[in-house]
MIGU-687185 format. One record per residue (C-alpha): x, y, z. Coordinates in pm, whole numbers, plus 50000, padded with zeros to 5 digits. Layout:
[site [X Y Z]]
...
***
This chain:
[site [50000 50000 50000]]
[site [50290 50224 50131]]
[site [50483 50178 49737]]
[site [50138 50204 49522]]
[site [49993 50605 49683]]
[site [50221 50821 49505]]
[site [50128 50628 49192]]
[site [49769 50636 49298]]
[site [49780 51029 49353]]
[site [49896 51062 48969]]
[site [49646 50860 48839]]
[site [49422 51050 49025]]
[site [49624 51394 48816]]
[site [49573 51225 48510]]
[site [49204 51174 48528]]
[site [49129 51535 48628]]
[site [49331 51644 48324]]
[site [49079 51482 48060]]
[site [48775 51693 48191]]
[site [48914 52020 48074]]
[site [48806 52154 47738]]
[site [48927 52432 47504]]
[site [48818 52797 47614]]
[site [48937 53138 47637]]
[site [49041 53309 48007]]
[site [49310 53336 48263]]
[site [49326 53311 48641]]
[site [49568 53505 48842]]
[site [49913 53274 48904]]
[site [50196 53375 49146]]
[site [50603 53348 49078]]
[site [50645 53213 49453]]
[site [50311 52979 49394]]
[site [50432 52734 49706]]
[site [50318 53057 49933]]
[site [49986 53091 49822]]
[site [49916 52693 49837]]
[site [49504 52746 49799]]
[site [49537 52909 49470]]
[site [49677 52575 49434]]
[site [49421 52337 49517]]
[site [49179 52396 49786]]
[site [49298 52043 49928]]
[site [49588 52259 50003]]
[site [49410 52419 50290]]
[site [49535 52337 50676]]
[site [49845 52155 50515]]
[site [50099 52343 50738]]
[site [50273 52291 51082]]
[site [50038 52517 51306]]
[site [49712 52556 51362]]
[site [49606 52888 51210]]
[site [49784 53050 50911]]
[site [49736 53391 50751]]
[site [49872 53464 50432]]
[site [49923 53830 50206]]
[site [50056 53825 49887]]
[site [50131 54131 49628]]
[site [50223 54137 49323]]
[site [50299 54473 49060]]
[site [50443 54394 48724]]
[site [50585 54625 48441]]
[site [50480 54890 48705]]
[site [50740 55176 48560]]
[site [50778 55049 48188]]
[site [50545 55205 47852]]
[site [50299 54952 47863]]
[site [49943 54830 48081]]
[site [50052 54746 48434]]
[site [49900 54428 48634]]
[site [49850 54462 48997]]
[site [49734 54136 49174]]
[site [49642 54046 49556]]
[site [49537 53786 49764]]
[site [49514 53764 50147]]
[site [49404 53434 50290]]
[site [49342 53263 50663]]
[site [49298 52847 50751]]
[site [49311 52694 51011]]
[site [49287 52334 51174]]
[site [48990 52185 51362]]
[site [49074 51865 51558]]
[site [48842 51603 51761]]
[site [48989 51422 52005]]
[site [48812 51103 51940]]
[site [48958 51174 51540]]
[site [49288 51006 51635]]
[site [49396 50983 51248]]
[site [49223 51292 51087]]
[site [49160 51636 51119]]
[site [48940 51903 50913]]
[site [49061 52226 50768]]
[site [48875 52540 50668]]
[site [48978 52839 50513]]
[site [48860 53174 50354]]
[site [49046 53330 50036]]
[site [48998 53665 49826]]
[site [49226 53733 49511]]
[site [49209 54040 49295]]
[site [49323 54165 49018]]
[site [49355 54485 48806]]
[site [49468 54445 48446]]
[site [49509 54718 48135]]
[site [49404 55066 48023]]
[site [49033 54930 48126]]
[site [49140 54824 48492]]
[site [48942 54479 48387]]
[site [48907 54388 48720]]
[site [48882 54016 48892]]
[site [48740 53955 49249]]
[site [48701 53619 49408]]
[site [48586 53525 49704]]
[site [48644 53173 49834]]
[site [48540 52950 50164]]
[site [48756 52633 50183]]
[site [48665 52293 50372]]
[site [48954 52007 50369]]
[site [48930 51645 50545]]
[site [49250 51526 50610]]
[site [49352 51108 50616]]
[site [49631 50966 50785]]
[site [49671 50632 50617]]
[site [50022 50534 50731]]
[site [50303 50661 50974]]
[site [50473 50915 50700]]
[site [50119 50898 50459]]
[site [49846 51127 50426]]
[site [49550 51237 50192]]
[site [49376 51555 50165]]
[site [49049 51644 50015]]
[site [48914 51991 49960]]
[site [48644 52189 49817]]
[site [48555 52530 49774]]
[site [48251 52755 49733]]
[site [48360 53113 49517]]
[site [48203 53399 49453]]
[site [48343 53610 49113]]
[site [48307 53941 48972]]
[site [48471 54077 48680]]
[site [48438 54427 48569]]
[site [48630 54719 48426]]
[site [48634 55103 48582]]
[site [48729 55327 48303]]
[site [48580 55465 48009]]
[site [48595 55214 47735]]
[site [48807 55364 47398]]
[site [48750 55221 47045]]
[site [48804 55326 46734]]
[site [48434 55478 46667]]
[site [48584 55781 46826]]
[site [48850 55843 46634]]
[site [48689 56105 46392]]
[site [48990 56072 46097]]
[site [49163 56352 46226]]
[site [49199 56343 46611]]
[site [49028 56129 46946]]
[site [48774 56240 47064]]
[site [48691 56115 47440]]
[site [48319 56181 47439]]
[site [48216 56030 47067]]
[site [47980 55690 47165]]
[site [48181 55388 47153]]
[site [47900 55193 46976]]
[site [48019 54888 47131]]
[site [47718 54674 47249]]
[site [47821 54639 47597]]
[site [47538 54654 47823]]
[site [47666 54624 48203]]
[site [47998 54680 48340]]
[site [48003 54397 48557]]
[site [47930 54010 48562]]
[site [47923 53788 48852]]
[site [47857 53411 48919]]
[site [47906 53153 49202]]
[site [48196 52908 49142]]
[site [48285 52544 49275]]
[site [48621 52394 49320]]
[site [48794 52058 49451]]
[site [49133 51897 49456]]
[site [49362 51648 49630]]
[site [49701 51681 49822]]
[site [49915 51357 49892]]
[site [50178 51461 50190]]
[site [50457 51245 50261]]
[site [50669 51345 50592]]
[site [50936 51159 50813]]
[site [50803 51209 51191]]
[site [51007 51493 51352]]
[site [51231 51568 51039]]
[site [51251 51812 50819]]
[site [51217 51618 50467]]
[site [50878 51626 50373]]
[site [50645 51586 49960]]
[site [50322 51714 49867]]
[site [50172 51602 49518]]
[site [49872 51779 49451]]
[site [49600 51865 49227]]
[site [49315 52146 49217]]
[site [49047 52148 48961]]
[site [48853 52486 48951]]
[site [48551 52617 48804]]
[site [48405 52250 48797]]
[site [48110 52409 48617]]
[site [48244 52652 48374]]
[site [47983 52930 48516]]
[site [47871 53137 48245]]
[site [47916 53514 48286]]
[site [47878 53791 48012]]
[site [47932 54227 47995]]
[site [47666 54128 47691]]
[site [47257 54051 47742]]
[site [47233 53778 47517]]
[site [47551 53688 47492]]
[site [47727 53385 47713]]
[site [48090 53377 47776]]
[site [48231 53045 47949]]
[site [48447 53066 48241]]
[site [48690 52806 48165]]
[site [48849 52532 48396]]
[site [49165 52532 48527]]
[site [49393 52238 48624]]
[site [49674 52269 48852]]
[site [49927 52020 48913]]
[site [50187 52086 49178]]
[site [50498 51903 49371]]
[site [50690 52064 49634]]
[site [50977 51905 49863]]
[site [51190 51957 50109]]
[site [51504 51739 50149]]
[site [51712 51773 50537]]
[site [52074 51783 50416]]
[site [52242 51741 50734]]
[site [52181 51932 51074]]
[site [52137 52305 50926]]
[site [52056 52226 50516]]
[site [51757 52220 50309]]
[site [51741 52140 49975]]
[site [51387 52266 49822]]
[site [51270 52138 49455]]
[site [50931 52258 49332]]
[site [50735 52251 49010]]
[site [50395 52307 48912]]
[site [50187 52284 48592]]
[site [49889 52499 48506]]
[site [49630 52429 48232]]
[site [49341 52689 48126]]
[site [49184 52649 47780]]
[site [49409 52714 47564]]
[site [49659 52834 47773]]
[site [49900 52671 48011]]
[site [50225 52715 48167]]
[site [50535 52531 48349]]
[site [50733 52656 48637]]
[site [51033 52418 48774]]
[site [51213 52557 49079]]
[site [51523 52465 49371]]
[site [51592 52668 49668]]
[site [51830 52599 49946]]
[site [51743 52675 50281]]
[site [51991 52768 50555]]
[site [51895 52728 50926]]
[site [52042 52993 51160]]
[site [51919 52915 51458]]
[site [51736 52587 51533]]
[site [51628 52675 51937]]
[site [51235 52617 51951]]
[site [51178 52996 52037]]
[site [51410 53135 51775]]
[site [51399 52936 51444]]
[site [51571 53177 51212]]
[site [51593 53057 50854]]
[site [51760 53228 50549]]
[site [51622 53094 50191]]
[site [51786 53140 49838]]
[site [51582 53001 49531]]
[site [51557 53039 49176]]
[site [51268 52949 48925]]
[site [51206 52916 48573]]
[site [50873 53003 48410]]
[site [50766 52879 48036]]
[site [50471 52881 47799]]
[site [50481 52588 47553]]
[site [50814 52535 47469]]
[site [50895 52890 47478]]
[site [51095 53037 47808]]
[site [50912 53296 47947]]
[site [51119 53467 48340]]
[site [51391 53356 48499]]
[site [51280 53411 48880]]
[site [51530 53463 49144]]
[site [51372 53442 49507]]
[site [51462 53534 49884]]
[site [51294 53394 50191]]
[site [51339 53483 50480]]
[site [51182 53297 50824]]
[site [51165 53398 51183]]
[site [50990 53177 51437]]
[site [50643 53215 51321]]
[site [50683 53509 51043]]
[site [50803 53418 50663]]
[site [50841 53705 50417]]
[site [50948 53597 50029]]
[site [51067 53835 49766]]
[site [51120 53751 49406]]
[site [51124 53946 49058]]
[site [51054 53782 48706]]
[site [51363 53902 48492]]
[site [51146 53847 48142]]
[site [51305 53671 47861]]
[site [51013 53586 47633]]
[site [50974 53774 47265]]
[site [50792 54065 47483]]
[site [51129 54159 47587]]
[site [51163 54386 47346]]
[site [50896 54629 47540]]
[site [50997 54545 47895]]
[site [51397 54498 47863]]
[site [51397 54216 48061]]
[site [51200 54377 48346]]
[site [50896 54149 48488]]
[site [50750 54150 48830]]
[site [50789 54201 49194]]
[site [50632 53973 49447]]
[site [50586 54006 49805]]
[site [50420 53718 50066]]
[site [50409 53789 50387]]
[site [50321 53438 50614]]
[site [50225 53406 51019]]
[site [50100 53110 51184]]
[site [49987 53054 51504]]
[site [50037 52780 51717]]
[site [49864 52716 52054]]
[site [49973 52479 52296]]
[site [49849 52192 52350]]
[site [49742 52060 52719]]
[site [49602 51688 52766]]
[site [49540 51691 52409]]
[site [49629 51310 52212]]
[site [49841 51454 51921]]
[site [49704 51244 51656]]
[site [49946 51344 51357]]
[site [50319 51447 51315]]
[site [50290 51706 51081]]
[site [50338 51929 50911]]
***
């Protein structure tokens, strides 16, 4: 049983891959994606050492160059809810809002989401995860729409009619999500796997800025692994990758970081992390992304820029985006309490 579950978690991948189909749309994705884990999968939620997690993360790219700007953020809390006579599993629950701001139009994206997760242990170092989440999402744009029906041959003119059949500014619809985390850990060490998978927008809601018109909000597939290897008493070697699939769009990001423990005392775990990623679309490179970490105790701030080096390059001279998370967890002790699970 022990050899066949990481198999069994990528068959389980596999089959969530075939239910996607071909449509046009884009969720928000982050550079440092292993710090915003339930943008990953909602099975991702209450898969941390602790029992209650907050999480911030910013992101502002192409900020200072001649073309649109993207600002994205996302703030998120979960927690852990145990039951004493659960000696082998735990439930998680969460809440998560994203949003982003994109072009001349500020298209905007807001999502709301409330996470539940039921956690397995099914060996000593095994466990499952299964999530879900309820969403809601609004898209909209602020500013005054510009076409070309207001250029009158000579000059622009701001306040010609667009002519453009748009009837609302806004669309909104509710949204389901599920996934799956495997987590693999060695009781009381530091090497540790998750294998995961997140499915979202099960239903494809429809949503429209038209009346008669529907637009499909597409699915998106994730597929994630992230490690952690304990090279001897003060070492970490970190390997990450994760896969992303959205109509016809999809991208690839394959990572290492090494972590470097400072100070190991329970009430001063200092940490200093050095990574670097690499993003790409295709087959075509798209960043290089060095990262920082840095950890204190319960706090964990990462910094990383994407140094672009796709075709677009030519407009952005190799300038991408910065990214900020900002992590605390809280961890009550535990009195008379049957701790039913060594992680994470």
């Amino acid at each position: 049983m022990k050899k066949r579950l990481p198999f069994f978690t990528f068959l389980v991948v596999l089959c969530f891959g075939l239910s996607l189909n071909e449509v046009h749309a884009q969720d928000i994705h982050w550079s440092q994606f292993r710090l915003s884990p339930m943008n990953l999968s909602p099975a991702a939620t209450a898969i941390f050492r602790g029992d209650v997690r907050f999480i911030g993360s910013y992101r502002n790219q192409w900020a200072k160059d001649d073309i649109v700007d993207y600002l994205t953020f996302s703030g998120s809390v979960d927690a852990k809810f145990f039951n004493p006579k659960m000696q082998n599993s735990f439930f998680g629950g969460g809440l998560i809002f994203n949003y982003d701001q994109a072009g001349d139009l500020s298209l905007n994206l807001a999502q709301l989401g409330l996470n539940g997760s039921y956690t397995q242990r099914l060996a000593e170092k095994h466990f499952v995860t299964a999530g879900l989440q309820l969403g809601f999402v609004n898209r909209r744009y602020t500013n005054n729409l510009r076409v070309d029906n207001q250029y009158n041959g000579d000059v622009f003119v701001d306040n010609l009619p667009t002519r453009e059949p748009i009837d609302e500014a806004d669309a909104s619809f509710v949204d389901f999500s599920a996934g799956l985390n495997y987590h693999w850990q060695k009781p009381s060490k530091r090497s540790k796997l998750d294998l995961g998978v997140g499915l979202f927008h099960i239903a494809e809601p429809g949503y429209s800025f038209y009346e008669d018109e529907s637009v499909v909000y597409p699915q998106r597939l994730s597929l994630y692994g992230r490690g952690a290897v304990g090279l001897g008493r003060k070492f970490d070697l970190l390997p990450m990758a994760m896969h992303q699939i959205q109509g016809k769009h999809s991208q690839t990001l394959l990572g290492l970081a090494g972590r470097l423990h400072l100070n190991q005392k329970v009430t001063r775990k200092t940490a200093i992390q050095l990574g670097l990623n690499y993003r790409f679309h295709s087959d075509e490179g798209d960043a290089w992304i060095p990262n920082l970490e840095f950890h204190q105790q319960s706090w964990l701030i990462g910094l990383s820029y994407d140094i672009n080096i796709s075709e677009f390059e030519i407009a952005t001279q190799n300038r991408g985006g910065l990214e900020v998370h900002l992590n605390y967890i809280i961890t009550r002790v535990k009195i008379d309490e049957v701790k039913i699970c060594p992680i994470f």
